[in-house]
N, C-alpha and C positions, 0 to 999 in steps of 0.2 A: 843218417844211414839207418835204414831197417834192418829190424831183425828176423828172422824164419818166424817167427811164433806169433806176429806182427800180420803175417799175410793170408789174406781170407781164398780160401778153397776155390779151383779153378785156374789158380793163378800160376803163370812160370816166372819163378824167378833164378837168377845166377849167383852163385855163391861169390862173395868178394871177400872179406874173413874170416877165419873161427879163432874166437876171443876166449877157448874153454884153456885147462893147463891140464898137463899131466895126463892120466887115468882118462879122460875124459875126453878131452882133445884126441887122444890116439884113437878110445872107441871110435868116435865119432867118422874119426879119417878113414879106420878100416871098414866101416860101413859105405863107402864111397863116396862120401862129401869132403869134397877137396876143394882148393880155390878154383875159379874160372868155370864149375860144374853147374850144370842146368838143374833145378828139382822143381819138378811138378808137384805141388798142393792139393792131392787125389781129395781130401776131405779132413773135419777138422771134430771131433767127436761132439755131441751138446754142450759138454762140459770144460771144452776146450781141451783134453788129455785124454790119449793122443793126435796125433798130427798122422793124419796117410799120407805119404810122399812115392814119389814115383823119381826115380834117383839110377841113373846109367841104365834104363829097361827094365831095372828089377823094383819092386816094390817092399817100404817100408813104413815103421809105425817108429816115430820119434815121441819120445815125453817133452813139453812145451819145457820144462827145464832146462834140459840138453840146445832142443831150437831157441831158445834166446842167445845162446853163445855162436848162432852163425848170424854172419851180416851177410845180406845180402841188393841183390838190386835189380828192379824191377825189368 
């Protein structure tokens, strides 16, 4: 299984787990990545940090920290 931080720019993939606990796992959820959710891979910065994702129509900026705790699938 892949992880969000895993997948290079362009690409759609579908959320299948979030592996984070706590604090983090909630940000996460209340940002609108929840299982079965579609997130577009808008761009992925030079330095890998951050992720642009395109997430329910609205657009976000995740730290590659946080995107390794979702799995997802292509």
């Amino acid at each position: 299984m892949k992880t969000l931080n895993e997948i290079p720019s362009g690409k759609t993939v579908i959320v299948k787990k979030l592996t984070g606990e706590g604090p983090v796992k909630r940000r996460i959820m209340d940002m609108g990545i929840t299982k079965s959710v579609e997130i577009f891979v808008r761009k992925v910065a030079p330095l890998g940090d951050p992720m642009e994702l395109t997430v329910r129509g609205y657009e976000l900026s995740l730290r590659k920290a946080d995107a390794q705790m979702i799995e997802v699938e292509e």
